[in-house]
TORMI-170563 format. One line per 2 residues: for each residue x, y, z negated of C-alpha. Coordinates in steps of 0.02 Angstrom, whole numbers. Example, Ala and Ser with C-alpha at 12.3 -4.5 7.8 and 13.67 -1.06 7.14 Angstrom:
% residues 2
615:-225:-390 ~ 684:-53:-357 .
//
This chain:
% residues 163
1710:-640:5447 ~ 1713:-548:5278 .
1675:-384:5368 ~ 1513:-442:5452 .
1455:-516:5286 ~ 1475:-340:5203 .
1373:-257:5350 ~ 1263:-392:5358 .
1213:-425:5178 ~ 1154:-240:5154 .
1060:-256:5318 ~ 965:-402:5277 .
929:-327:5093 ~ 865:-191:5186 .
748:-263:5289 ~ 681:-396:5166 .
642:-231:5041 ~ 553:-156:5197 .
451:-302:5232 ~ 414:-327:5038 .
340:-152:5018 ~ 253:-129:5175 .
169:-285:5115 ~ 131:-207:4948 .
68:-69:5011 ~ -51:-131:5138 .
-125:-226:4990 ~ -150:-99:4885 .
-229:0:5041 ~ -366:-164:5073 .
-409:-135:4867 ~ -424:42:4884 .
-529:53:5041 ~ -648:-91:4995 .
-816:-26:4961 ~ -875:18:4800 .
-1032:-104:4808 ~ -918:-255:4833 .
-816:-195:4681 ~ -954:-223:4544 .
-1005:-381:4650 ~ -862:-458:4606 .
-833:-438:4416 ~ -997:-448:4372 .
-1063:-619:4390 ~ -1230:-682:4434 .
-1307:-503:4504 ~ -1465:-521:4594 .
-1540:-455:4756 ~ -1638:-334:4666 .
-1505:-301:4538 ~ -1380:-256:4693 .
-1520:-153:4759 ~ -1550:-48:4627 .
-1375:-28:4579 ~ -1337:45:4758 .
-1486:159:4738 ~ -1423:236:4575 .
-1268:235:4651 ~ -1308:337:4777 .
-1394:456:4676 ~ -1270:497:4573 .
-1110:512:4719 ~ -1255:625:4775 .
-1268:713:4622 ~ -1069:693:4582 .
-1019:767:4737 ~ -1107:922:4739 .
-1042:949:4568 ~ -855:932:4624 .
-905:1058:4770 ~ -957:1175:4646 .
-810:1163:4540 ~ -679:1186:4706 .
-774:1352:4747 ~ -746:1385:4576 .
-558:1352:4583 ~ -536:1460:4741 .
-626:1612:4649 ~ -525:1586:4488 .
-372:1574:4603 ~ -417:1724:4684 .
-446:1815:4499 ~ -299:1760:4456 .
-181:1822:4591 ~ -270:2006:4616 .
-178:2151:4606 ~ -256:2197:4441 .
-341:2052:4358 ~ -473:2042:4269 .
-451:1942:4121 ~ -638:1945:4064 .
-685:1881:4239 ~ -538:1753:4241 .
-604:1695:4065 ~ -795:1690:4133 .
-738:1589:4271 ~ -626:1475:4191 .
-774:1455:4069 ~ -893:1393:4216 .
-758:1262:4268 ~ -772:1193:4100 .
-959:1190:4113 ~ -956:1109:4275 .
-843:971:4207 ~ -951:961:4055 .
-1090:918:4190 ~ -985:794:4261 .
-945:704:4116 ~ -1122:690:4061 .
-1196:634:4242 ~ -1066:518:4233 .
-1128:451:4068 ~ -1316:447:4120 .
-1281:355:4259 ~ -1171:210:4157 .
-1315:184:4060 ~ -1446:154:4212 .
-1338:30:4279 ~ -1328:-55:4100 .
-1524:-60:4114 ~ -1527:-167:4259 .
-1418:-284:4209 ~ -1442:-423:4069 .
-1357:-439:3918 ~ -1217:-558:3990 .
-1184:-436:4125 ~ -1189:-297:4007 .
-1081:-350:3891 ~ -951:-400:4060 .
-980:-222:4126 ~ -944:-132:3968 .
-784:-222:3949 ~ -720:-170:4116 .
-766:18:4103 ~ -714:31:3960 .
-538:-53:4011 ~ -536:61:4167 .
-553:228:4097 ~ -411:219:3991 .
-259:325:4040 ~ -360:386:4199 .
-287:556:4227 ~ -203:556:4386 .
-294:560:4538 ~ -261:354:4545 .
-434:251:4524 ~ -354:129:4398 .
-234:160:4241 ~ -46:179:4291 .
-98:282:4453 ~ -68:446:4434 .
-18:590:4555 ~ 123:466:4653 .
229:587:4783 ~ 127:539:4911 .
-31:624:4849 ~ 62:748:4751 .
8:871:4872 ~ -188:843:4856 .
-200:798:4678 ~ -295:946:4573 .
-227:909:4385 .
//
């Protein structure tokens, strides 16, 4: 009887961590995945039909805007990349290039900005003040390649993360 409850016990631990992080992670995955329209929906309280209108439109714009930026900067990588493992490189070209990166993010950064103060115009002063509070909150200790603070390069994205 003693013998079964040995095998047993680290069975059932087993199975209850299994079930525990499987659960976990699937809600993490439903946060993740939820659409970034819903997201402002629901922290900011009292937004309007034409408020969630326009804030989808400058949305838009600016993933528009955003994305062709980050396109930019991966062609970039791949050419500094390339600079960087010639035969004989080029260190005035690798410096060039490393300096248009930097540009790029500079871009970035700014667009970024712009477009966190045209959603502050659409909103009123209650909202504002609710909005500011929770991007300002959220951008703290963002440097992995998690959305919120405390998720950074984990091992499963290791392989894709660019910092």
């Amino acid at each position: 009887m003693k013998r079964i409850s040995q095998i047993s016990m680290p069975i059932l631990l087993s199975v209850m961590f299994w079930f525990n992080t499987n659960a976990i992670a699937q809600d993490q995955a439903n946060v993740q995945n939820e659409p970034p329209e819903t997201a402002i929906e629901k922290w900011i309280p009292d937004l309007s039909d034409a408020q969630k209108t326009e804030i989808k439109k400058l949305r838009t714009a600016h993933l528009k805007e955003i994305q062709q930026l980050k396109n930019q900067m991966e062609i970039k990588r791949a050419e500094l990349k390339a600079l960087q493992t010639a035969e004989k490189p080029d260190m005035d070209a690798i410096n060039k290039k490393i300096d248009e990166r930097a540009a790029l993010r500079v871009q970035i950064e700014k667009e970024a900005a712009a477009h966190k103060q045209a959603v502050r115009t659409v909103l009123t002063e209650d909202q504002r003040v609710i909005y500011d509070s929770k991007i300002n909150r959220s951008a703290k200790g963002q440097s992995g390649c998690g959305h919120k603070p405390g998720e950074g390069c984990g091992n499963a994205q290791k392989a894709n993360c660019k910092h």
